[in-house]
C-alpha positions, 0 to 999 in steps of 0.5 A, spaced: 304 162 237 307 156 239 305 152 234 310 149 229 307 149 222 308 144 216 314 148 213 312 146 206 305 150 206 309 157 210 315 155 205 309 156 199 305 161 202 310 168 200 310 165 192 303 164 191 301 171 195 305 174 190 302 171 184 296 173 185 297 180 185 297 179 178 292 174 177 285 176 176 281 172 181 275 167 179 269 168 183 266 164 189 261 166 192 259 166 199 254 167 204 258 168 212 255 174 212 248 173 210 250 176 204 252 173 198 259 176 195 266 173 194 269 168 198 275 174 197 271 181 200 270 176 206 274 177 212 273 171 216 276 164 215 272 161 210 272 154 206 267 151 201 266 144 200 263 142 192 261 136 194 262 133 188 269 132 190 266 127 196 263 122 189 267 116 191 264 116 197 257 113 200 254 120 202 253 118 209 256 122 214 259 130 214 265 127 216 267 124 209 265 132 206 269 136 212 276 132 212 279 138 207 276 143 212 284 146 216 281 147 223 275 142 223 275 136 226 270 131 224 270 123 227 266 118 224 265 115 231 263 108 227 257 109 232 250 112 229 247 112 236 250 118 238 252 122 231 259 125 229 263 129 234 265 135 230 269 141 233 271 147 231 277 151 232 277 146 239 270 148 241 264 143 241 270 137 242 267 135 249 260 133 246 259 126 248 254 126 241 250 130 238 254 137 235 255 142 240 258 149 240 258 150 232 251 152 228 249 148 223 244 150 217 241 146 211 238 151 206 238 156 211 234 152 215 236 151 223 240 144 225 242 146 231 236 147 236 235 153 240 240 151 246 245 149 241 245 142 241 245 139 233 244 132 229 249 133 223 245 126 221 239 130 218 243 133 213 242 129 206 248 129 202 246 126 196 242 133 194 248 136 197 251 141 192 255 144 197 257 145 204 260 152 207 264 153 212 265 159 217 270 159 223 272 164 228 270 171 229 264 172 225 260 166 227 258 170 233 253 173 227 249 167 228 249 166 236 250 161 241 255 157 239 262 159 239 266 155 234 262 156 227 258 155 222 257 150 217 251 151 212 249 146 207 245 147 200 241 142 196 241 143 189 236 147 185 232 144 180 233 145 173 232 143 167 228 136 163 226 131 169 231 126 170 231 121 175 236 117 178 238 111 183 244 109 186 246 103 189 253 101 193 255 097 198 262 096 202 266 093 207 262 091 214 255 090 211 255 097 208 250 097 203 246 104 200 241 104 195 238 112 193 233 114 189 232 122 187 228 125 181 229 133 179 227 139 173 223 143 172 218 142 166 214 148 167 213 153 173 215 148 179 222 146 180 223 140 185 228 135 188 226 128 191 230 123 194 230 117 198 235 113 201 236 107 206 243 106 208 245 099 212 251 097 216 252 091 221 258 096 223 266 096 224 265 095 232 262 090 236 254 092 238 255 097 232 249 096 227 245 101 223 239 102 219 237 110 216 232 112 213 231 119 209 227 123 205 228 130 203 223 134 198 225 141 195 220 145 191 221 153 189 215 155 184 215 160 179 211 166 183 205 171 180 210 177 185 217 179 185 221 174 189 223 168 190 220 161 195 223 155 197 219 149 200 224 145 204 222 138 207 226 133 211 226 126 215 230 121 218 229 115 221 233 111 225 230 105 230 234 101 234 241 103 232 246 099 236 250 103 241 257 100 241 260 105 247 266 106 248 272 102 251 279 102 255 285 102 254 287 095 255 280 093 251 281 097 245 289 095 244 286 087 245 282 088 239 279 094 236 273 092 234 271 089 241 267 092 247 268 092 254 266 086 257 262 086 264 265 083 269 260 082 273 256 078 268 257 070 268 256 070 261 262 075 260 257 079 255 259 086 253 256 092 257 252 094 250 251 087 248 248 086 256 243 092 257 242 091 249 245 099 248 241 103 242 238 109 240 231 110 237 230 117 232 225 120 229 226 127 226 221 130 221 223 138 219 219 143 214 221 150 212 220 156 207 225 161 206 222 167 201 226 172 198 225 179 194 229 185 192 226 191 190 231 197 188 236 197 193 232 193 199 233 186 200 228 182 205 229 175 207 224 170 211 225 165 213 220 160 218 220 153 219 218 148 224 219 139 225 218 134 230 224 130 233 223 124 237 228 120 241 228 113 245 236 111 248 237 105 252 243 105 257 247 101 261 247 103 267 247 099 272 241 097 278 246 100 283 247 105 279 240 107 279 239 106 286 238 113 288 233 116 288 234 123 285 237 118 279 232 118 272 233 112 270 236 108 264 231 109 259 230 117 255 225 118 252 222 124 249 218 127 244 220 134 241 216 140 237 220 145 235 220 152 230 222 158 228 222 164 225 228 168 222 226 175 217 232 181 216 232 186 211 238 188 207 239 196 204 244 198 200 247 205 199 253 206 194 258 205 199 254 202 205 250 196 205 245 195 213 242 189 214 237 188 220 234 182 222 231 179 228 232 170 229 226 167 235 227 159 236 222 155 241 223 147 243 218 143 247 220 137 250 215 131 253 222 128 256 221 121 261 226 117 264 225 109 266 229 103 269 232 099 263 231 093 267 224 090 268 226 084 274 232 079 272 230 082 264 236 088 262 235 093 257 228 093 257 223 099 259 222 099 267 219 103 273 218 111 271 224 116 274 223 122 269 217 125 268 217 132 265 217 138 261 223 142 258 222 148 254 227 152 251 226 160 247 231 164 244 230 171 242 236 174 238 234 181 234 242 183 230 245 188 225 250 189 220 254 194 217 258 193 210 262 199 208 267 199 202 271 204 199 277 203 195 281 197 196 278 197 204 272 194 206 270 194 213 264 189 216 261 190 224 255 186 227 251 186 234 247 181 236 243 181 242 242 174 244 236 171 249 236 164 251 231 161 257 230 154 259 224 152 263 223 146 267 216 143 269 217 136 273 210 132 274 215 126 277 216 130 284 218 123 288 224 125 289 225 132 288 220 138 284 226 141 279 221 146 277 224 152 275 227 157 270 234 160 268 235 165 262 242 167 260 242 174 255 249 177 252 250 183 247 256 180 242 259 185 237 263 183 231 267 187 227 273 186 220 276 190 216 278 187 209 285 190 204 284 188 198 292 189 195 289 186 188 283 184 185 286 176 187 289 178 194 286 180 201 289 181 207 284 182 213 283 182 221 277 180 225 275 181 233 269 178 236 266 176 243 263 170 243 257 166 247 255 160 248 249 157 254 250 151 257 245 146 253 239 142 256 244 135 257 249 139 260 244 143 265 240 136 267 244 134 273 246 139 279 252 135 283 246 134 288 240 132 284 235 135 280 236 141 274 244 145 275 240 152 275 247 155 277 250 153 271 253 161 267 254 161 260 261 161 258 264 167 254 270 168 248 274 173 246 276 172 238 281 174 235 284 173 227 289 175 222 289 173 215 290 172 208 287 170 202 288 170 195 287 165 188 294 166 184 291 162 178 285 160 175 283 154 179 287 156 186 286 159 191 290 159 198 287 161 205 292 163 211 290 164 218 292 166 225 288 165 231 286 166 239 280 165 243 280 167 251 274 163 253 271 165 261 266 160 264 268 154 260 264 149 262 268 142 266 266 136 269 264 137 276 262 129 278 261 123 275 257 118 279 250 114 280 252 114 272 249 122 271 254 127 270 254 134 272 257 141 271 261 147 274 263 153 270 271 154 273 276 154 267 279 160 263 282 157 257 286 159 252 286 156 244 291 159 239 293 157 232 294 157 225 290 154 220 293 153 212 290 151 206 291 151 198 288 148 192 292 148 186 290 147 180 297 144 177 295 142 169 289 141 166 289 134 169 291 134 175 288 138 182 292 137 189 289 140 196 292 141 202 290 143 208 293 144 216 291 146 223 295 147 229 292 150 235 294 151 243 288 149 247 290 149 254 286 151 260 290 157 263 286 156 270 287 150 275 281 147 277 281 142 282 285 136 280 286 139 273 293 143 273 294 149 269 297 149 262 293 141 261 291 141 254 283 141 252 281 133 251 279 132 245 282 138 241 288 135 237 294 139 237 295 138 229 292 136 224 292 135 216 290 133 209 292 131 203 290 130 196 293 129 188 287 127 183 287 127 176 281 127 171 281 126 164 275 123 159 270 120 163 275 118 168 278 120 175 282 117 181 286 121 187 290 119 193 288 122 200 291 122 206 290 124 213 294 125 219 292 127 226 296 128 232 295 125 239 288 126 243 287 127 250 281 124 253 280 128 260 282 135 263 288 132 268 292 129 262 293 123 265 290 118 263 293 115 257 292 119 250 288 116 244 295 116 239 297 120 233 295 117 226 297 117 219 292 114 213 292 113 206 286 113 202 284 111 194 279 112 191 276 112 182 271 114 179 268 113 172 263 116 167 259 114 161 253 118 157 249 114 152 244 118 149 239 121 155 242 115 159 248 117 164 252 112 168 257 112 174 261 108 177 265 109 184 270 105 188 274 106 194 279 104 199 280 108 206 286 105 210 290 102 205 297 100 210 291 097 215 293 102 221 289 100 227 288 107 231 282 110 234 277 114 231 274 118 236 275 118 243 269 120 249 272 126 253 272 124 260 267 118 261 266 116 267 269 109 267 275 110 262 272 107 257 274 113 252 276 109 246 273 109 239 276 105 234 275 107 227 276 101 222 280 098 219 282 097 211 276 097 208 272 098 201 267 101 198 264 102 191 257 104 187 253 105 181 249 109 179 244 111 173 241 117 170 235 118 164 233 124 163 227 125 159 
């Protein structure tokens, strides 16, 4: 590895490997391998989020929970039209919006749909109970994707009703208010929440308003088993797209955009085509589960509806060939799917066997964004079309243990297609169909060297299919049908134990060969197409540690480092450029005390520098460092319960970039991340 590690975390680690030789361990129990079991029998990297560590914030985006997490990077790009940008290990950083090359899950319900393209905006924090991550080789049990897999759950409901409402502002125009009410008062549990978050946003053009709803209901059942009723929505209209920026323009002003030069007006490119995005996502899901003996069987099916209207800034000239499809989105998406395994379990042997099938249907069209002299209206139709897209993935999984050893395998056998049916055929017929089948196996083999102290190695191929953006351009017009899928061999080592009651201490070694890794081949007429021609390469090291000091007193540490390079030449691209995106480092730090009632921590987060396209040339987004304070206050008044919160991010009033944009067209690759800012909430609690 040619990484260069924190000292202090390598410096600690033989310590507190040794001490838990010793120690029995305290019991966390996940789910990676569809099998609930301690995070310690798992031989993957695998890290578990309480969400009550995240009190002191908003509960808006992911990012506020995945800070701790070594090997995620997740950047609040202060833009809602276009969603975090989450990688994993390295995977998923090209993503221009959206989350790409990590599956994402919400009580085992998809987030991800079946091209692998996921929204981490229709996760509800606020129910949240914890979020579960996996990264590495064991991801491949989940699909197509190559970088991981983040799951969420929701609490359960329990208990005499209660009701609470929040309500919390900050810097910016920040404002949230929330209302949710669970228990269990008889044979039905149930959570139900509301909420409105509003912004006007750190950047220029950059304002918001979401609104969800999440429901969930698990009735008791006449029949053995377990059911759970899950339904969600997210709504968004009109959320401001700030784009990005260059260089010049961001060391200026951080909060400004990019003016146009050709407007006589010297209005912004986001304010003089009125950049926004639209959506409208409605989701439901079942999961049923029961265990008869040694047999277990879980099935779970669901189906939503996403709606989405995005308005761009392209110019007329950029819209003047006629193969281009506009400046305006617009699609209309029905989805559903089906995942059902059954799980047998012997003394020493445990099989499990399921098959996973998704199907999404888009009525897409595409418009000018320009009606005469009127910008960043609906226009003339472009696009006019049908996209499918199926995934057929039947899996099995082994578990065998013996003694100290214990032993993981899986295949699964992945089917993904694509089809098009071009009603808008003016200029071209895209019609047509691609299909991409891969078989990945996994395999992991645990050492248990005490009952807190785990040693493990794992190795996987991975398979990830070019998603629907990526396919939707060819270099000379129309769908890219040639695109292939690209393919990864993982590799991992490492160690895991719990020293002490409220400790635990995760190491990692990794490497991915990726084949087929998919580069920008043009950027022209405002379009973006692909070609598969790259091998790269990723390696590195990932640490982590909570300790639990004194009673009081709680620290977290986490670090990630990794070697993202192409090993392959590609055009203009030499070999041995690092992958944009992909921080060399990165890392978290926190101390936080509790007592009676009360709480504060300090956080601080640093990252290296960021490259933001493949020839390394352009100017990186700098390394940065911030420092975070937050307090927390609890009363109990008889069936009435109180919380305070309060919360300032970038304390020293750094200026740095958040998020950059890889590889956009016009070297606007720059995302601001805020300035000092603050934030406080109250909450309310009565239960009956």
């Amino acid at each position: 590895m040619r990484n260069r590690v924190p000292l202090f975390l390598l410096a600690a680690l033989p310590s507190a490997l040794a001490a838990a030789q010793s120690v029995p361990p305290a019991t966390v129990v996940v789910t990676a391998t569809r099998t609930p079991q301690p995070l310690l029998d798992v031989p993957a990297a695998t890290d578990v989020v309480d969400m009550a560590r995240v009190e002191a914030q908003l509960r808006v985006n992911a990012s506020e929970a995945l800070a701790s997490v070594p090997g995620v990077v997740a950047l609040n790009r202060q833009n809602y039209a276009q969603d975090l940008q989450i990688s994993s290990r390295g995977f998923g950083a090209r993503s221009a919006f959206g989350v790409r090359g990590v599956r994402l899950l919400a009580d085992g319900i998809p987030a991800s749909m079946p091209d692998g393209q996921g929204q981490a905006a229709t996760f509800n924090l606020d129910m949240a109970e914890r979020i579960e991550v996996l990264r590495g080789p064991f991801s491949a049990l989940y699909g197509n994707h190559a970088g991981g897999v983040i799951q969420l759950f929701t609490r359960d409901g329990a208990g005499r009703p209660t009701v609470e409402a929040t309500i919390g502002g900050g810097s910016d125009g920040a404002r949230k208010w929330d209302i949710n009410a669970q228990g269990k008062p008889g044979a039905l549990a149930y959570v139900l929440d509301a909420s409105r978050f509003e912004t006007d946003g750190y950047r220029d053009h950059s304002a918001a308003t979401r609104d969800q709803a999440f429901a969930k209901l698990t009735p008791d059942l006449p029949v053995p088993g377990r059911l759970v009723i899950t339904a969600s929505s997210l709504r968004q209209k009109d959320s401001q797209d700030p784009l990005g920026v260059t260089w010049a323009t961001f060391s200026r002003d951080p909060r400004a955009g990019e003016t146009d030069p050709s407007d006589a007006e010297g209005r912004t490119y986001a304010r003089r085509y009125n950049t926004r995005k639209s959506i409208d996502h409605q989701q439901a899901g079942a999961a049923y589960e029961v265990e008869h003996g040694a047999t277990r069987v879980h099935a779970t099916v669901y189906g939503g509806n996403r709606k989405v209207v995005q308005y761009q800034s392209f110019s007329r000239a950029f819209l003047a060939p006629a193969s281009h499809s506009g400046g305006v989105i617009d699609f209309d998406r029905d989805f559903y799917g089906a995942d059902v395994h059954v799980t047998q379990r012997w003394r020493r042997l445990a099989v499990t066997a399921g098959i996973a099938a998704e199907r999404s249907t888009d009525a897409r069209l595409g418009y000018e964004n320009f009606e005469g002299n009127r910008l960043g209206v609906r226009g003339r139709l472009r696009r006019d079309e049908t996209n499918t897209v199926e995934s057929f993935d039947p899996y099995l999984q082994l578990e065998w243990r013996s003694g100290p050893w214990i032993v993981h395998s899986g295949l699964r056998h992945s089917h993904v297609s694509f089809g098009v049916a071009d009603r808008f055929t003016t200029n071209g017929d895209d019609s047509g169909t691609v299909r991409y089948t891969r078989t990945t196996p996994v395999a992991g083999v645990l050492y248990k060297v005490a009952p807190a102290l785990s040693l493990y190695a794992s190795a996987a191929r991975g398979f990830e299919a070019p998603t629907l953006n990526e396919l939707f351009y060819a270099p000379d017009g129309g769908f890219n049908f040639n695109l292939d899928a690209a393919t990864s061999r993982h590799i991992e080592i490492g160690a895991k134990a719990s020293p002490a009651p409220g400790t635990r201490v995760q190491a990692a070694l990794f490497q991915a060969k990726t084949r087929d890794e998919l580069v920008v081949e043009s950027s022209t007429g405002g379009r973006t197409s692909y070609r598969n021609a790259a091998r790269t390469s990723r390696e590195g090291v990932e640490l982590s540690a909570d300790v639990r000091i004194t009673r009081s007193w709680q620290a977290r540490v986490s670090a990630s480092a990794i070697h993202a390079v192409y090993e392959d030449g590609v055009g203009s691209v030499p070999a041995g450029s690092r992958l944009p995106g992909v921080p060399k480092a990165h890392g978290f730090a926190e101390i936080a005390w509790a007592g009676d009632g009360l709480s504060a921590g300090v956080e601080a987060q640093a990252s290296s520098r960021i490259y933001t396209e493949d020839t390394n040339r352009e100017r990186p987004a700098p390394g940065y460092g911030v420092l975070n304070l937050r307090a927390n206050a609890t009363q109990q008044v008889g069936p009435w319960s109180f919380r305070q919160f309060v919360r300032v991010n970038n304390v020293f009033d750094h200026d740095y970039a958040g998020s950059v944009i890889v590889g956009e067209a016009n070297r606007r690759y720059y995302e601001a991340a805020p300035d000092r800012n603050w934030m406080a909430g109250f909450t309310a609690a009565y239960r009956f």
